[in-house]
C-alpha positions as CSV (number, residue, x, y, z in Angstrom):
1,X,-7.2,110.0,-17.8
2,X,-6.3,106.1,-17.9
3,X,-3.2,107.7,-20.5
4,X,-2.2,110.4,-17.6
5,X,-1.4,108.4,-15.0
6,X,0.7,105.5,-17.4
7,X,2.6,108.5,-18.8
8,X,2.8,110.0,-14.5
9,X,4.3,106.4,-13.5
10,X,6.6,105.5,-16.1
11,X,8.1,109.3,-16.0
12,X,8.5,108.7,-12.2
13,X,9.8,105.2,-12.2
14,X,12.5,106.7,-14.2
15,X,13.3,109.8,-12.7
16,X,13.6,107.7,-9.6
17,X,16.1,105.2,-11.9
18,X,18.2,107.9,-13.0
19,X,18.4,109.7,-9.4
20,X,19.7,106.6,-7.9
21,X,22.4,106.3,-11.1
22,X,23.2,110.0,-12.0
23,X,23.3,111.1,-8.3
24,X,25.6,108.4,-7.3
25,X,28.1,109.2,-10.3
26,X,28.4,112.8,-9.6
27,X,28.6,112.2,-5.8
28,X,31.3,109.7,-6.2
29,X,32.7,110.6,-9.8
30,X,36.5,110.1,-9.0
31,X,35.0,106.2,-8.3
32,X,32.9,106.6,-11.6
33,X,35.7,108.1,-13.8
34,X,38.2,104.9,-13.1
35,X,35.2,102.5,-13.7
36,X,34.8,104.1,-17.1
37,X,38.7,104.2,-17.7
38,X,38.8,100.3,-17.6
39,X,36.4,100.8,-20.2
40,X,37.3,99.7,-24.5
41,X,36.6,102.9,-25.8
42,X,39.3,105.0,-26.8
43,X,40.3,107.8,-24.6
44,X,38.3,110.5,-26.6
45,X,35.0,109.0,-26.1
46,X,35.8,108.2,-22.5
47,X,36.5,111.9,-21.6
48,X,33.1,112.4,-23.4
49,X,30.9,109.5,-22.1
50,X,32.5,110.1,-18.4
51,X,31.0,113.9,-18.4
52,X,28.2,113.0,-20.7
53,X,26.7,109.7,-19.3
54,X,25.8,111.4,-15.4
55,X,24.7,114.8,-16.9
56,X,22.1,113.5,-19.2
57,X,20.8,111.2,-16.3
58,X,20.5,114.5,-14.6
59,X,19.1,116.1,-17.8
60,X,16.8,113.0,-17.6
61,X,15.2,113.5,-14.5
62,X,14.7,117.2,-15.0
63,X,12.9,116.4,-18.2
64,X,10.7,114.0,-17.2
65,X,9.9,116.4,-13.9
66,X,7.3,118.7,-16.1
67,X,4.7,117.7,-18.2
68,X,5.8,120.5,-21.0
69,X,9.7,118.4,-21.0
70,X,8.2,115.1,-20.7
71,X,8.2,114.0,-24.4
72,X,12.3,115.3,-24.3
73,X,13.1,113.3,-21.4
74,X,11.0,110.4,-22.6
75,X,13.0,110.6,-25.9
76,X,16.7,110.4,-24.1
77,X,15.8,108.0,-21.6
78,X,14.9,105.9,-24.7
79,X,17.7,107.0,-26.5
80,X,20.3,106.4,-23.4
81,X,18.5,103.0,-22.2
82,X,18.7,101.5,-26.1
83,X,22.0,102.3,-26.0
84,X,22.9,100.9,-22.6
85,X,20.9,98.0,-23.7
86,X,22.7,97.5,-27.2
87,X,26.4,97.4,-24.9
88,X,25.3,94.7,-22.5
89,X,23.9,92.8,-25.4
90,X,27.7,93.5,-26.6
91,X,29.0,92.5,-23.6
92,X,26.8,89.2,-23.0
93,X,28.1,88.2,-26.7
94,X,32.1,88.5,-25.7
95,X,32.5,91.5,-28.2
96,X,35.0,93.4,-25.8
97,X,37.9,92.1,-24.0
98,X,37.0,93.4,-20.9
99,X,34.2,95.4,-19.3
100,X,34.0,96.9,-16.3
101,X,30.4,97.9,-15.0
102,X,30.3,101.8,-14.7
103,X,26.4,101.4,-13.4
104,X,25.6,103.5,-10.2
105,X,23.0,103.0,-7.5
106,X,22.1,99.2,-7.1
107,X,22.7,98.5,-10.5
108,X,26.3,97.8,-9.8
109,X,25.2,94.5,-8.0
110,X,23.9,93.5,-11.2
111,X,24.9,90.4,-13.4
112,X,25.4,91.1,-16.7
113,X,22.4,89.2,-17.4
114,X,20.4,90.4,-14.7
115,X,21.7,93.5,-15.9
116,X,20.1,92.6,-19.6
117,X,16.5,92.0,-17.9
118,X,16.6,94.7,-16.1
119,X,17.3,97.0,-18.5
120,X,14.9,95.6,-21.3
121,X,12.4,96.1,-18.4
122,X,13.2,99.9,-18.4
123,X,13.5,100.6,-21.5
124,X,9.5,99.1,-22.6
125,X,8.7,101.5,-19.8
126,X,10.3,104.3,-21.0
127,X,8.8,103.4,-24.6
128,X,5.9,103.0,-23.5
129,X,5.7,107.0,-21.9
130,X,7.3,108.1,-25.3
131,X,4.5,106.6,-27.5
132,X,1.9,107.4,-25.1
133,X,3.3,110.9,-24.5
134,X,3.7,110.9,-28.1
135,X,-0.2,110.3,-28.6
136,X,-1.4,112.7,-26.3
137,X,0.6,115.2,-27.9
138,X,-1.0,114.5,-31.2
139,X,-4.4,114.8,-29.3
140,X,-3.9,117.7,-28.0
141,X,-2.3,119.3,-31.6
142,X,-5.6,117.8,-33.4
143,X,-8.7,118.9,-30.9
């Protein structure tokens, strides 16, 4: 029971995280697409990541809607907050020469280092419904 309602609050606190980010992208996506063209990736994987990055916060939040999707959408919220994680860790180490924050919602407020916490923040909550989503699974398989 105690398991149910960890796994219910860190799916909603991210489908609420990736609402306020996705939404705002696809709403304003002219706005997204020239944050992302100031960007140090070459122009291949900016035409990718510019489509790819709002869709699978969308795909996100659809996952992690329905218990039957939730271990999916607990895997690529991991997945996509590691590797947002990983780029400000870039970023807060001078590895690009410039870098432009692409972040919707209130996240575009953020400093970088703020933007660090915050993130580490999500992403032990997003671990934390993948391993515990993970162990109900194997539960469930086992009884």
């Amino acid at each position: 029971m105690k398991r149910d309602v960890t796994i219910y609050i860190a799916a909603s606190v991210l489908v609420l995280l990736f609402i306020l980010t996705g939404v705002e992208k696809v709403v304003d996506f002219q706005a997204f697409r020239e944050k992302m063209s100031g960007q140090v990736f070459g122009p291949w994987l900016l035409a990718v990541l510019t489509y790819m990055v709002p869709l699978s916060e969308i795909a996100c939040v659809m996952l992690l809607l329905f218990p039957y999707t939730r271990f999916a959408g607990f895997i690529l919220s991991t997945a996509m907050l590691a590797a947002f994680t990983v780029y400000i860790i870039l970023v807060l180490l001078n590895v690009f020469a410039k870098h432009p924050c692409p972040c919707g919602g209130p996240l575009k407020h953020l400093t970088w280092g703020q933007h660090l916490i915050f993130n580490t923040i999500f992403l032990l909550i997003s671990s934390l419904g993948l391993l515990l989503t993970y162990k109900e699974r194997r539960t469930e398989n086992f009884a």
